[in-house]
N, C-alpha and C positions, 0 to 999 in steps of 0.2 A: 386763701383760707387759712386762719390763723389755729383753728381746732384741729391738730391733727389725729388724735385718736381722742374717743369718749365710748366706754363700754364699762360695763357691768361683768362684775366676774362670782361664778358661786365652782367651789370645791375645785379651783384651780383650773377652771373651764370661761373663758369665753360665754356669755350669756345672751348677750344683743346689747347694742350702740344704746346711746344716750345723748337726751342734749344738756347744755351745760344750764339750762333753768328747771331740770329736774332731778326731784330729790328723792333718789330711790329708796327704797324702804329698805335696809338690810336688819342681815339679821346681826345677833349680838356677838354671837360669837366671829373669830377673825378671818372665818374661812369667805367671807360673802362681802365684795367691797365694791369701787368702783373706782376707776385708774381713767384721768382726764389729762391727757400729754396739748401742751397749744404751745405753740412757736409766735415770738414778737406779737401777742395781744394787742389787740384795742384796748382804749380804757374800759366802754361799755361792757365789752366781754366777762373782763375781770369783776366788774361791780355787778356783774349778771352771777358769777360764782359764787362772791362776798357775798350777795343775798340769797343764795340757795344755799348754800354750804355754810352760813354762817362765818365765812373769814373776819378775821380782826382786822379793823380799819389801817392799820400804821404798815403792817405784814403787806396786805394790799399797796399802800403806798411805795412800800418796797419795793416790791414786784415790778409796779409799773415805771421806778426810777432807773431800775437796772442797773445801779451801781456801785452795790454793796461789797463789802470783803465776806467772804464764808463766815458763816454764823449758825448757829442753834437759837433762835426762840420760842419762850413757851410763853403761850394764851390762852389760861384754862387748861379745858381737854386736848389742846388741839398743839405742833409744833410748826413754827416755820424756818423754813431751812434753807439756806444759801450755800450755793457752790461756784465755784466762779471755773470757767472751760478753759482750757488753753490751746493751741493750734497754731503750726507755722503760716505765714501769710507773707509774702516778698521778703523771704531772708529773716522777718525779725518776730516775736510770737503775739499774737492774736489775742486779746480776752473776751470770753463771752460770761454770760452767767445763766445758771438755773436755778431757778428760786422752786419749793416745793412746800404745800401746804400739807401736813398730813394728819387726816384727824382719824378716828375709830374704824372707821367702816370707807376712807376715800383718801384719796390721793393724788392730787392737784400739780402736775410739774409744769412749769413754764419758763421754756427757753428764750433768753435774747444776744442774740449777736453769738449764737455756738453753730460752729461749722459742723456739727456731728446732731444727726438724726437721733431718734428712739428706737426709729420702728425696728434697727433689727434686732434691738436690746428685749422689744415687747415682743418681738416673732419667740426671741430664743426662751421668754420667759412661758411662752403660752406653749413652747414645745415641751416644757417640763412641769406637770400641773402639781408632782410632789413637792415643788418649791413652790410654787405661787399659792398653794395653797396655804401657806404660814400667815398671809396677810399681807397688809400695808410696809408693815419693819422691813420683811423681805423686798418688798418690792425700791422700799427710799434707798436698803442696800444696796439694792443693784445697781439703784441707777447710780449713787456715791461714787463706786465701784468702777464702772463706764467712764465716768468723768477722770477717775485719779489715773485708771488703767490709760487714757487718752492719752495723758504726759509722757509715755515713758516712749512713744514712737518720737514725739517731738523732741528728746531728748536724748534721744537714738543718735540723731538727724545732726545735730549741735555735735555731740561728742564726737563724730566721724570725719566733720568737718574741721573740730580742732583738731584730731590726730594727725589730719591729712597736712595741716598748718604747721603743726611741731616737725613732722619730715621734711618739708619746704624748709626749714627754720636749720635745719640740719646742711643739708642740700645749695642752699644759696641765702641769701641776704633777703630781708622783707620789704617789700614796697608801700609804698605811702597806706594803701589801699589796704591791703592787709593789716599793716598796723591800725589802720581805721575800724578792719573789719574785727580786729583784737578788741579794742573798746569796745565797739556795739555791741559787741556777741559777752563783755562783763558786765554791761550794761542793761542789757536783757535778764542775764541771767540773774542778776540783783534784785532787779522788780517782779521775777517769779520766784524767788525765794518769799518774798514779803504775802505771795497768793498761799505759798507752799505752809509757812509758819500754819495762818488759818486752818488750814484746811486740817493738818495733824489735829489741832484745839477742836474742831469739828467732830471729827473719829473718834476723837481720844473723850468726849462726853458721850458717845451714842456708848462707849465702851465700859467707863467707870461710873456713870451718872445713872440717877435712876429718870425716866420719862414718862410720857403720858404716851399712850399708843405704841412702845417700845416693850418687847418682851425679854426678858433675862436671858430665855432660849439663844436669841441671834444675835445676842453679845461677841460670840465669837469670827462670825460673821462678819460684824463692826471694826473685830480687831483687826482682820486682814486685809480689812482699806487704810486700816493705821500702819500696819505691816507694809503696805503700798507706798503709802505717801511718805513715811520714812526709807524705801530706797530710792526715790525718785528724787529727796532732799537728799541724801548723802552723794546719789550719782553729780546734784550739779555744783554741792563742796567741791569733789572733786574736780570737776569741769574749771570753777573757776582759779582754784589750784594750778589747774595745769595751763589756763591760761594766761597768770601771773607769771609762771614757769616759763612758759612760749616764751615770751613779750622781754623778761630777763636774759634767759637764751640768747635772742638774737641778741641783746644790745651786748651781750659777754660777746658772742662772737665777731659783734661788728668790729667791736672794742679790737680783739685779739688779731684780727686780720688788718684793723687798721696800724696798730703798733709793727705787725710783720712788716708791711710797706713802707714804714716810716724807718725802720732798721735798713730794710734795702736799700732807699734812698740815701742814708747817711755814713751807710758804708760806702755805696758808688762814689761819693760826695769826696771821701775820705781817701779813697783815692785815686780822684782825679784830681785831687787838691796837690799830688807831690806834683805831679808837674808844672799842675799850673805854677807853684810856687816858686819849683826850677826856671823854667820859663821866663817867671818873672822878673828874675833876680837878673840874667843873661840878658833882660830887655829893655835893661835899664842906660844902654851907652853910654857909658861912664867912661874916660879916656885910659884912668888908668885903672885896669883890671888885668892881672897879668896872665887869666886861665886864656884869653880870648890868643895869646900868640902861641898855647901849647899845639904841638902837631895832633898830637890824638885826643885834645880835648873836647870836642864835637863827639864821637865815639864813648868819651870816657861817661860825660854826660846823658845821654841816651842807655847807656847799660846799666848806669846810678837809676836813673828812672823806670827802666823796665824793671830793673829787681826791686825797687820799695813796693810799686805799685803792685806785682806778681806776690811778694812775702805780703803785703798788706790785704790780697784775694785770698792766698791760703789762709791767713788764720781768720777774717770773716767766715770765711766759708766754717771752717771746724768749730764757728761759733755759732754759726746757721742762722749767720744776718745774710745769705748768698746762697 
């Protein structure tokens, strides 16, 4: 069943259900509406509401494309509104959308592809009748509101995981996997910036624009899902900051650790090379070489090499290639 709630509301009360091919009589003023919530519609549904409620053909089209960026449109008296969900789903984030029709006296939202209910946005609204009684404004807020407040756990979730990544990053060297999992997670974060832009353009008209069905009153309202959406864009600036940051890190670190080992290798190198050098020069049986009949030259030799080789440890080491 794709209707999940359809009721009539007067003075911020619950009145009785509806179906979606009737067109309640309200009254004029904004206390008396009717709030129609449907999850992944049919088409007929929707063309059952367009003809009851009057929708605009193209908004309707909208709706049932599902694939819009957040938007504000106006048709006459009436607005249609786009918000696009987001939600983690195997690691990488999820997009849904809710499209809302809202005209005088109703308001039409329809979910596709959002992992997050109404109903307990609608329990909390019907628990407080001094707010639902403002009307429809109130109620497109809240749910605005529901959707931008949804981002900031999925963003929670990200930023915990790259902190946990920058210690690892500290701690040891990064694996294939993780540097993989560095792209994905800048690559996500990119394509919800591009949701995040909309959506501020969104807020920020219910805020400084004048509307149809939109009261002056819950302008401020309006402004603290723009207040919203603007920390939720600043938190994943920074996310992808620090994961530019990560990603530099190690490769400084790899860097730096690879140079240590290359010093220690060129020090060893450096002196194992006196002897070999000694060594060699003695291994060359040559007849006439005149150290080869000294009595302590065997002796003299070996103590020439242990002391280059020893002074050549000491001062690596006080250079701290060792």
């Amino acid at each position: 069943m794709t209707i999940v709630a359809a009721y009539l509301y007067r003075n911020g009360q619950r009145v009785r259900e509806i179906s979606i091919d009737e067109k309640a009589d309200c009254a004029q003023d904004k206390t008396e509406f009717v709030w129609i919530g449907l999850a992944d519609p049919s088409e007929e549904e929707l063309r059952k509401l367009q003809h009851t409620y009057d929708l605009h053909p193209l908004a309707v089209e909208d709706a049932l494309k599902a694939n819009q960026l957040p938007k504000v449109d106006i048709y006459g008296d009436q607005l249609f509104v786009v918000a696009t969900t987001a939600h983690l789903e195997n690691e990488v984030i999820a997009y849904g959308e809710t499209a809302m029709f809202v005209g005088h006296s109703h308001i039409i939202s329809v979910r596709s592809g959002s992992a997050r209910s109404h109903r307990g946005l609608r329990q909390m609204l019907e628990a407080a009748p001094t707010r639902l009684i403002h009307g429809v404004d109130y109620v497109l807020h809240a749910i605005l509101d529901f959707i931008v407040d949804g981002y900031l756990p999925m963003v929670e979730t990200i930023e915990e995981e790259v902190l946990s990544m920058e210690q690892r990053t500290i701690d040891t060297f990064l694996g294939r996997e993780e540097i993989t999992r560095i792209f994905t997670l800048r690559r996500e974060l990119i394509r919800f910036q591009r949701v995040l832009a909309p959506m501020g353009e969104v807020a920020s008209k219910f805020v400084r624009t004048d509307l149809p069905c939109i009261d002056g009153e819950t302008r401020p309202y309006f402004n603290d899902v723009l207040d919203h959406v603007r920390r939720v864009q600043t938190m994943v600036d920074d996310l992808r900051e620090v994961l530019t940051s990560v990603f530099e890190f190690s490769n400084l670190l790899e860097q730096q650790r690879t140079g240590a080992i290359t010093r220690q290798l060129a020090a060893w190198a450096a002196i194992l090379a006196v002897p070999t050098a000694i060594a060699g020069i003695y291994g060359m049986n040559f007849q006439n070489m005149p150290e080869l009949k000294t009595e302590y030259g065997y002796f003299v030799v070996i103590g020439v090499i242990t002391a280059a080789c020893v002074g050549l440890y000491v001062r690596f080491k006080r250079a701290k290639w060792l």
